[in-house]
DRENPA-3360 file (N, C-alpha, C; in nm, 2 decimals, always signed):
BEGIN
1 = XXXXXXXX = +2.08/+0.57/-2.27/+2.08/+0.49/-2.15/+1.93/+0.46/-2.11 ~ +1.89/+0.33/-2.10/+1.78/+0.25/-2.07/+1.74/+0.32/-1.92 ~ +1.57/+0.37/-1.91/+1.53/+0.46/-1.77/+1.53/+0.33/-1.68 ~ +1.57/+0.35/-1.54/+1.54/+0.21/-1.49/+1.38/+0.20/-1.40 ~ +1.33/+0.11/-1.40/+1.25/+0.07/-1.36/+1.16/+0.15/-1.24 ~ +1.05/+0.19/-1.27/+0.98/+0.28/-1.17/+0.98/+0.19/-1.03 ~ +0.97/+0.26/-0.88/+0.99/+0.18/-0.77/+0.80/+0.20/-0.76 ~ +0.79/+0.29/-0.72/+0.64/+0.29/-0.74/+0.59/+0.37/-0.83;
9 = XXXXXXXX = +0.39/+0.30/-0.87/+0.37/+0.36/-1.01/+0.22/+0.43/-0.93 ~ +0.17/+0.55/-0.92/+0.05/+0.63/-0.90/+0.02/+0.62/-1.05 ~ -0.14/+0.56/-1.04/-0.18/+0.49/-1.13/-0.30/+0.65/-1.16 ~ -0.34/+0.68/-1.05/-0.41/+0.76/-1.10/-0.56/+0.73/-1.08 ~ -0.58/+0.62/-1.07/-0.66/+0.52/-1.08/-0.73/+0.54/-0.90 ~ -0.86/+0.58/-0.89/-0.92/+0.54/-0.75/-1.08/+0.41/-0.75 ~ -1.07/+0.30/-0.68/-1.17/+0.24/-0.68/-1.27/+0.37/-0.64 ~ -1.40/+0.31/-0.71/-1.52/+0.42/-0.65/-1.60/+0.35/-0.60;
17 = XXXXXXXX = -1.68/+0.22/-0.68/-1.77/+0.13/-0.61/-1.77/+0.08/-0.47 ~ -1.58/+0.06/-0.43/-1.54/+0.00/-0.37/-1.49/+0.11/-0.21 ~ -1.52/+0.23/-0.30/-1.46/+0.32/-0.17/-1.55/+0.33/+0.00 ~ -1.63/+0.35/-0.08/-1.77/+0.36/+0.14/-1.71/+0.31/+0.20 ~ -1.68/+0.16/+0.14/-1.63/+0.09/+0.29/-1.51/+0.12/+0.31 ~ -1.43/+0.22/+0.29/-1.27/+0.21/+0.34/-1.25/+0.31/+0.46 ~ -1.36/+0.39/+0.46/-1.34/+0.48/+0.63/-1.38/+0.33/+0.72 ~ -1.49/+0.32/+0.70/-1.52/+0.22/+0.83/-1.39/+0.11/+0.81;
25 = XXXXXXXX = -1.32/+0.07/+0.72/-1.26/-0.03/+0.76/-1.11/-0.02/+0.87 ~ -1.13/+0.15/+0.82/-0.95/+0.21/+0.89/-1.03/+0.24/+1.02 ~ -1.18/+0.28/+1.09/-1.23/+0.27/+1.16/-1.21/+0.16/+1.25 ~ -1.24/+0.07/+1.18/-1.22/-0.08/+1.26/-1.12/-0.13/+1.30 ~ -1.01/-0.09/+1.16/-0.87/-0.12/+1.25/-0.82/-0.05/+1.35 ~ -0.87/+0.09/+1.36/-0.79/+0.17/+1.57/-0.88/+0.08/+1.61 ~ -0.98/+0.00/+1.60/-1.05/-0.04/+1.71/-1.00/-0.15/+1.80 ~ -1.01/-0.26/+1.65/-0.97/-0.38/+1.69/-0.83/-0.42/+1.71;
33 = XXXXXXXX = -0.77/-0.31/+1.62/-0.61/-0.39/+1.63/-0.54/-0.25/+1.66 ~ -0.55/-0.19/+1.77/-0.47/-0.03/+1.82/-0.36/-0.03/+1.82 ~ -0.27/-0.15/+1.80/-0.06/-0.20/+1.80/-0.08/-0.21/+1.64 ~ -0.15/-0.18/+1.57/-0.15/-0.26/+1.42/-0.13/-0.13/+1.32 ~ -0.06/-0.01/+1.37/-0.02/+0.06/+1.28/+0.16/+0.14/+1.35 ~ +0.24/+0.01/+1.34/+0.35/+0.06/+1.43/+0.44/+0.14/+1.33 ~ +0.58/+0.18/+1.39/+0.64/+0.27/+1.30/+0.76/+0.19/+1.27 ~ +0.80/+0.20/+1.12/+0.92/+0.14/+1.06/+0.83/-0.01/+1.00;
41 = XXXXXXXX = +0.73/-0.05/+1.05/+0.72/-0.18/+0.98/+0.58/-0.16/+0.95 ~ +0.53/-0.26/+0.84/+0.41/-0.28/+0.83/+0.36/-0.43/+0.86 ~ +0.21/-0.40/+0.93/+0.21/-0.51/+1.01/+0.07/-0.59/+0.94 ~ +0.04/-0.70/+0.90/-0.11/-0.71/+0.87/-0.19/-0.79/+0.95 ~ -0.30/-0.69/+0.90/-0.39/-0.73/+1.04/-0.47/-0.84/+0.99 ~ -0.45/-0.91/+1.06/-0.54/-1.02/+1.08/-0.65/-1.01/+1.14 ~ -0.69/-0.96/+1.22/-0.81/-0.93/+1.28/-0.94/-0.85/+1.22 ~ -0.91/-0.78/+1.14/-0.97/-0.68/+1.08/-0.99/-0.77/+0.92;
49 = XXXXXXXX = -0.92/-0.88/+0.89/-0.92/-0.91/+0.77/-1.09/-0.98/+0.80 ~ -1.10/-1.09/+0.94/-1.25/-1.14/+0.92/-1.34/-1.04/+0.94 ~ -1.32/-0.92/+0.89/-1.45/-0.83/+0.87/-1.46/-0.81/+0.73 ~ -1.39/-0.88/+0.62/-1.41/-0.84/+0.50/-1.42/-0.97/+0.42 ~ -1.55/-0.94/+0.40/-1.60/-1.06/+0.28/-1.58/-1.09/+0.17 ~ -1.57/-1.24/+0.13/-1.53/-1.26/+0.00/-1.58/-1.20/-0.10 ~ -1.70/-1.13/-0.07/-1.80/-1.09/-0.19/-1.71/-0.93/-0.19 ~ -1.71/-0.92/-0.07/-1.59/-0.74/-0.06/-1.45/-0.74/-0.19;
57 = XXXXXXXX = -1.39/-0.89/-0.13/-1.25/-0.86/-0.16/-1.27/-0.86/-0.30 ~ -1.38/-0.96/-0.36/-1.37/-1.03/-0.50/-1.42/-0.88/-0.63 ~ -1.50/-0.80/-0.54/-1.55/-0.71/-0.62/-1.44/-0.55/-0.62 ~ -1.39/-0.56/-0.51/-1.25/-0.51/-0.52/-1.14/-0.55/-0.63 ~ -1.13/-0.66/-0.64/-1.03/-0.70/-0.74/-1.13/-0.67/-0.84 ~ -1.21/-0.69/-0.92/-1.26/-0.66/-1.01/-1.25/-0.54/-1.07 ~ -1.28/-0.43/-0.98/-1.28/-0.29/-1.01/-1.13/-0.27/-1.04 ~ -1.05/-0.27/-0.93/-0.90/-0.27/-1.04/-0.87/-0.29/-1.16;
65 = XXXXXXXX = -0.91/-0.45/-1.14/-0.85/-0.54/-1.29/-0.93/-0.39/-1.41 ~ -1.05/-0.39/-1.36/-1.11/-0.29/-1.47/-1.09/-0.13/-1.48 ~ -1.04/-0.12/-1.36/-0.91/+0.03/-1.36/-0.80/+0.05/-1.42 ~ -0.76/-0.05/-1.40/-0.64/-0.08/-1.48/-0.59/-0.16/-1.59 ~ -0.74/-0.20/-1.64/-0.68/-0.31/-1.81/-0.64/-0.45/-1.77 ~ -0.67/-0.49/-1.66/-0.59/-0.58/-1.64/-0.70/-0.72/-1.64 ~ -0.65/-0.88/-1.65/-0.73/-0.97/-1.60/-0.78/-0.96/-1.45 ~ -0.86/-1.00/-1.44/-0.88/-1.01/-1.27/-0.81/-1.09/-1.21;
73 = XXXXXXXX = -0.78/-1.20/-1.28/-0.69/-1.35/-1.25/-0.57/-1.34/-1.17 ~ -0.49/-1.23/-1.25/-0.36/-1.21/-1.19/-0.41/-1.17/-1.03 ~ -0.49/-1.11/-1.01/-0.53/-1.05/-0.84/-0.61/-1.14/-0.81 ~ -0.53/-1.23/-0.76/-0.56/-1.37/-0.68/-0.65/-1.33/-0.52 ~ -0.73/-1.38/-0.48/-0.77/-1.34/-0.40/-0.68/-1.45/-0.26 ~ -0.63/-1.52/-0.28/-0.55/-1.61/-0.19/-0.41/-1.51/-0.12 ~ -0.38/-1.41/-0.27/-0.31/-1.31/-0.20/-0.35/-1.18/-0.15 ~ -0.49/-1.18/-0.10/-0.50/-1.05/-0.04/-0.51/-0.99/+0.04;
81 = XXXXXXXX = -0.45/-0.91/+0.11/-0.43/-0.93/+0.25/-0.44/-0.74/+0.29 ~ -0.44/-0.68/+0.41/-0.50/-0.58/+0.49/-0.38/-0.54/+0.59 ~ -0.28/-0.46/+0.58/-0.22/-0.40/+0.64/-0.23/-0.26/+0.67 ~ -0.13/-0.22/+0.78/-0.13/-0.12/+0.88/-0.01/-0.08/+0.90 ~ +0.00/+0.05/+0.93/+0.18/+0.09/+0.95/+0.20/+0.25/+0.99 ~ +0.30/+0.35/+1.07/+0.33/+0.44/+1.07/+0.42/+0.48/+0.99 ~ +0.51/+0.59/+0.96/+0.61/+0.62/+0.90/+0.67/+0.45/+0.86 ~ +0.77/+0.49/+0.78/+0.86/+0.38/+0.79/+0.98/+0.45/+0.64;
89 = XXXXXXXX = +1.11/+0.42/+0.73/+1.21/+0.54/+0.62/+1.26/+0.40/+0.52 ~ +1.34/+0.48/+0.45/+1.42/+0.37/+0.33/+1.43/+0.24/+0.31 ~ +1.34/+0.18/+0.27/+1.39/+0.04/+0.27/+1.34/-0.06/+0.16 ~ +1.38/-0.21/+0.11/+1.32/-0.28/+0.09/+1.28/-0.40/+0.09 ~ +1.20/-0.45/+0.03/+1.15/-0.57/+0.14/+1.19/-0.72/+0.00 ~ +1.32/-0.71/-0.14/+1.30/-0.75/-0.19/+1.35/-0.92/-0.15 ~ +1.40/-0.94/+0.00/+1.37/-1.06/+0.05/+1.30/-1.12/+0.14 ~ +1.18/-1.06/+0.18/+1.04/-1.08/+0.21/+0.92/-1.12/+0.12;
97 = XXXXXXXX = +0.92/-1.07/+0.00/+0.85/-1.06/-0.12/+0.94/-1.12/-0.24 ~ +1.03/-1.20/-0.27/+1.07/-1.24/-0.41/+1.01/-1.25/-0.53 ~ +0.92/-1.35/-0.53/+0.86/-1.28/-0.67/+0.71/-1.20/-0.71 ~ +0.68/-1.10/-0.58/+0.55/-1.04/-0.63/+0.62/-0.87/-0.62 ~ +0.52/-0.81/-0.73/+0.47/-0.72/-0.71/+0.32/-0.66/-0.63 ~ +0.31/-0.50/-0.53/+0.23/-0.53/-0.46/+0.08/-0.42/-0.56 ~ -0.02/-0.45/-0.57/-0.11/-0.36/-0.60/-0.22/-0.35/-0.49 ~ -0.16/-0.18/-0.45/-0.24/-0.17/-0.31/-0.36/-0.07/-0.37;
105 = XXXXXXXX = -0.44/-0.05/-0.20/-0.58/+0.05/-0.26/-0.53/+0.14/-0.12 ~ -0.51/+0.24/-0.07/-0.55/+0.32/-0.02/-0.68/+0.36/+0.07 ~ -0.68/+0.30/+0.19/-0.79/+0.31/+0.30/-0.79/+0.44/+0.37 ~ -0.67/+0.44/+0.43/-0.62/+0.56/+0.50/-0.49/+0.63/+0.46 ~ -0.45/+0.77/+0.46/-0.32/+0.75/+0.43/-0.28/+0.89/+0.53 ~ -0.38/+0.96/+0.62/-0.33/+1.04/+0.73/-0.25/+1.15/+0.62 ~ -0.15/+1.17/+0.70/-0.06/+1.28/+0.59/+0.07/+1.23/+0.56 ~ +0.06/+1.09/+0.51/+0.15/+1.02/+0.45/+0.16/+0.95/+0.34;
113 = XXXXXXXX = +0.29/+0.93/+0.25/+0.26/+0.97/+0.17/+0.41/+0.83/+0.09 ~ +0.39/+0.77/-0.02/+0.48/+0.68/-0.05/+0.59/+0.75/-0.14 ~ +0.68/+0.75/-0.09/+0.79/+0.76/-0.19/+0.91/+0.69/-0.22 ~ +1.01/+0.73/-0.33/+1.11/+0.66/-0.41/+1.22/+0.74/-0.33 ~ +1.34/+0.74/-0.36/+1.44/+0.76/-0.34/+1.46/+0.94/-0.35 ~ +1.40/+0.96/-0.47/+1.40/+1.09/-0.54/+1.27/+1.16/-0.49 ~ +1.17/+1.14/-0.51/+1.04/+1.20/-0.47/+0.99/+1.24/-0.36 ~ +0.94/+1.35/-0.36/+0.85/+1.43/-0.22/+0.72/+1.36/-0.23;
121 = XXXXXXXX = +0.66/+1.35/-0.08/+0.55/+1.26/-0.04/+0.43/+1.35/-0.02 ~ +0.36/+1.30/-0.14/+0.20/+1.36/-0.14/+0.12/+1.28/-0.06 ~ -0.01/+1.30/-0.03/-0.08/+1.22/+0.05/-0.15/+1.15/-0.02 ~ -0.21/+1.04/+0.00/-0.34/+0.95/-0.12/-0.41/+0.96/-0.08 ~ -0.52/+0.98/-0.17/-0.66/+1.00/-0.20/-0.68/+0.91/-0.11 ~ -0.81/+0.86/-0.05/-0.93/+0.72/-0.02/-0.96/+0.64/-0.14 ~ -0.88/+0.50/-0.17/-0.91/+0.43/-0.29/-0.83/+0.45/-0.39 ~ -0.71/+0.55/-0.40/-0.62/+0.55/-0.45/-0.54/+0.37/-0.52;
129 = XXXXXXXX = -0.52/+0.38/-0.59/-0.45/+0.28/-0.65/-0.31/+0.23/-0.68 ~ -0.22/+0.24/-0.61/-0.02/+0.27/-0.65/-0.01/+0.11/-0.63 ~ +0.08/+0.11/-0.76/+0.17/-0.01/-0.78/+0.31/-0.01/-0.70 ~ +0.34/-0.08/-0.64/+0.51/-0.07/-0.58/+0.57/-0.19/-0.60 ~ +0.66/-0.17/-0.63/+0.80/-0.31/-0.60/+0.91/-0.32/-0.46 ~ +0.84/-0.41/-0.43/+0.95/-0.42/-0.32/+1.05/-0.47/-0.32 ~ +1.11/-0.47/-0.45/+1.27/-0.52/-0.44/+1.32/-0.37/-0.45 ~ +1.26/-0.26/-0.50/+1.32/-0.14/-0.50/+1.30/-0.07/-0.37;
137 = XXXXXXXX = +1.44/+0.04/-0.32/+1.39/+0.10/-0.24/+1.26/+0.22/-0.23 ~ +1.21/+0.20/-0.07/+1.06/+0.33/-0.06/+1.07/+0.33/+0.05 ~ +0.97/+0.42/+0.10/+0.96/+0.49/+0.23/+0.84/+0.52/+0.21 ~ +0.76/+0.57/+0.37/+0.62/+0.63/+0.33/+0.64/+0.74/+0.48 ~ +0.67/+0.83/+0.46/+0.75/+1.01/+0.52/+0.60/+1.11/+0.52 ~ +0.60/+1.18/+0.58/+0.46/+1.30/+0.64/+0.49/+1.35/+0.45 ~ +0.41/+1.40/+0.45/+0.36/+1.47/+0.32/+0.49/+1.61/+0.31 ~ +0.55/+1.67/+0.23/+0.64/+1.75/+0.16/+0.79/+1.67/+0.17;
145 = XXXXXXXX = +0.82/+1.56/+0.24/+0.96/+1.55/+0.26/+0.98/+1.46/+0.17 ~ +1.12/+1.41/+0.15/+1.17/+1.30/+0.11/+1.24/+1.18/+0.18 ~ +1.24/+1.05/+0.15/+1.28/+0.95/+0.24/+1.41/+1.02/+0.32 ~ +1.55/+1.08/+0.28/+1.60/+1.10/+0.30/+1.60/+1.18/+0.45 ~ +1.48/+1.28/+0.45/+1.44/+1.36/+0.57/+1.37/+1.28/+0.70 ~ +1.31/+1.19/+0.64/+1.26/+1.11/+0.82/+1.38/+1.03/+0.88 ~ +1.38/+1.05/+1.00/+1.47/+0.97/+1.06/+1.42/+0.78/+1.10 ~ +1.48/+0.72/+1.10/+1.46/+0.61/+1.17/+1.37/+0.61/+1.28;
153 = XXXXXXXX = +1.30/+0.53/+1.33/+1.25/+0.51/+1.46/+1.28/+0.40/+1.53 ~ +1.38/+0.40/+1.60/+1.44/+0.29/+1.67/+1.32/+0.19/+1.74 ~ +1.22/+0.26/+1.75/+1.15/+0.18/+1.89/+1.05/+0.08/+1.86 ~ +1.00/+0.12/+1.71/+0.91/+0.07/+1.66/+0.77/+0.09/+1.72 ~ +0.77/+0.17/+1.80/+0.62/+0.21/+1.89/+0.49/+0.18/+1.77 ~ +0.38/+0.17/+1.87/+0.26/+0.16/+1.76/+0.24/+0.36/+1.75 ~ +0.23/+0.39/+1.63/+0.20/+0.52/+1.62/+0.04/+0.51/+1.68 ~ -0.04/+0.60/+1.77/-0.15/+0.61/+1.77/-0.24/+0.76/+1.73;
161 = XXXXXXXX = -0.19/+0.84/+1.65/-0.18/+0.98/+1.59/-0.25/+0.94/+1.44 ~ -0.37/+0.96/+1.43/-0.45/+0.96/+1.26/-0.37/+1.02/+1.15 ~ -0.32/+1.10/+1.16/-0.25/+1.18/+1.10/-0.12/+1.10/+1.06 ~ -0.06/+1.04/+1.13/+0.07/+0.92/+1.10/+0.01/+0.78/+1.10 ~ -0.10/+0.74/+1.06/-0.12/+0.61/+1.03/-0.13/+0.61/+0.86 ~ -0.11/+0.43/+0.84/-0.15/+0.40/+0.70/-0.22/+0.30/+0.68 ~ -0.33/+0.27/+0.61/-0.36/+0.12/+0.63/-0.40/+0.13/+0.44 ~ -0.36/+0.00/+0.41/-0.41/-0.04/+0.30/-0.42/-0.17/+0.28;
169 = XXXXXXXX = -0.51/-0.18/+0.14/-0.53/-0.35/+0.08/-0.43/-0.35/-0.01 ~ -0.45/-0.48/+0.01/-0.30/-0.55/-0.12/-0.32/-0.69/-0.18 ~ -0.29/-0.67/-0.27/-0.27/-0.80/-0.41/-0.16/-0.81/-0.44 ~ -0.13/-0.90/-0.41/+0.04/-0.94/-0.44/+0.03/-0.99/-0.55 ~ +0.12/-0.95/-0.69/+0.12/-1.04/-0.84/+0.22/-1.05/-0.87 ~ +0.21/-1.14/-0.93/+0.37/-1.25/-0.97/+0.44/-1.10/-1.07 ~ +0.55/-1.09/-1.02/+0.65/-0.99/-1.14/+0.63/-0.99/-1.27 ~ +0.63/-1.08/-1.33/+0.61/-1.15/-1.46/+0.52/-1.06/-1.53;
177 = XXXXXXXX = +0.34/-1.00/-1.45/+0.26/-0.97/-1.49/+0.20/-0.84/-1.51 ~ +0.36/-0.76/-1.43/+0.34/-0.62/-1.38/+0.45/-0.54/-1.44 ~ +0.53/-0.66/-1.53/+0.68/-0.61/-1.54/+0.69/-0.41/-1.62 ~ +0.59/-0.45/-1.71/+0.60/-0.37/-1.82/+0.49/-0.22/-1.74 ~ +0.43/-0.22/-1.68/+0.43/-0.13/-1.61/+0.49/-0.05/-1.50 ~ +0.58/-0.14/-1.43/+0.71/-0.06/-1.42/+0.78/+0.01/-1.48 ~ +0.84/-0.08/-1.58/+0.92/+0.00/-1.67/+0.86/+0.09/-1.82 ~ +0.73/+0.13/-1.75/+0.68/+0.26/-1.89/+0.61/+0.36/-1.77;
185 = X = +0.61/+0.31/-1.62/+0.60/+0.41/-1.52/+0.68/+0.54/-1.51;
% end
């Protein structure tokens, strides 16, 4: 029987060129945007995005593409965008996102931690690299538990607790280009 398709992939992989600026940038986001790490959703900040320059984003995507074997091409810089979020339990977003996969970096990750259905939640590194699909379910749960173990948060409150925030960058790529790394994840 065929394994099915990894939900998320820890690459292993951390930007390093690219890392200094990722304290100040999670810095900037409690500043400017203090509602912009709420619980159950991920929210992107727009505010915090005009602090990062094209020459930032562009050399970002390069270090990936070159972390990971990849063209740079596929990590469009049209798709890249700077979110924020608290916990958030089981879910997925595969009708928000139809046809991308997301390749995020890890800015902050507090003591939270992405997981699958099955998996206990380690924390990420600063610059960390994980592939995820959001047509599959995930969650991102405090560090040792499983999605299973966090409850809901009805209220959607902004978390304001370092320790329960998440913020990361993202490249959204067409499925097509990611497929086969899922499925040997």
């Amino acid at each position: 029987m065929a394994k099915p398709p990894a939900t998320l992939v820890r690459t292993g992989q951390c930007v390093e060129r690219c890392a200094a600026r990722l304290p100040e940038l999670y810095r900037l986001a409690r500043e400017l945007c203090p509602d912009g790490f709420p619980a159950e959703e991920t929210r992107a900040l727009e505010a915090l995005r005009e602090h990062v320059s094209l020459a930032y984003a562009s050399a970002l995507r390069e270090e990936i593409a070159e972390k990971l074997a990849l063209d740079p091409g596929v990590l469009s810089l049209d798709l890249f965008s700077i979110h924020g979020c608290g916990p958030v339990s089981l879910h997925d977003d595969k009708f928000r996102y139809p046809g991308v996969y997301f390749v995020l970096v890890v800015a902050h990750s507090g003591q939270l931690g992405l997981v699958d259905q099955r998996s206990r939640a380690e924390r990420h590194r600063v610059g960390e690299i994980v592939l995820l699909d959001p047509h599959r379910k995930h969650a991102l749960v405090p560090e040792g538990h499983r999605a299973r173990e966090h409850p809901y948060e009805r209220t959607h409150s902004p978390v304001l607790v370092a320790e329960d925030q998440f913020l990361f960058l993202d490249f959204d790529v067409k499925r097509s280009l990611l497929r086969a790394r899922f499925r040997a994840g």
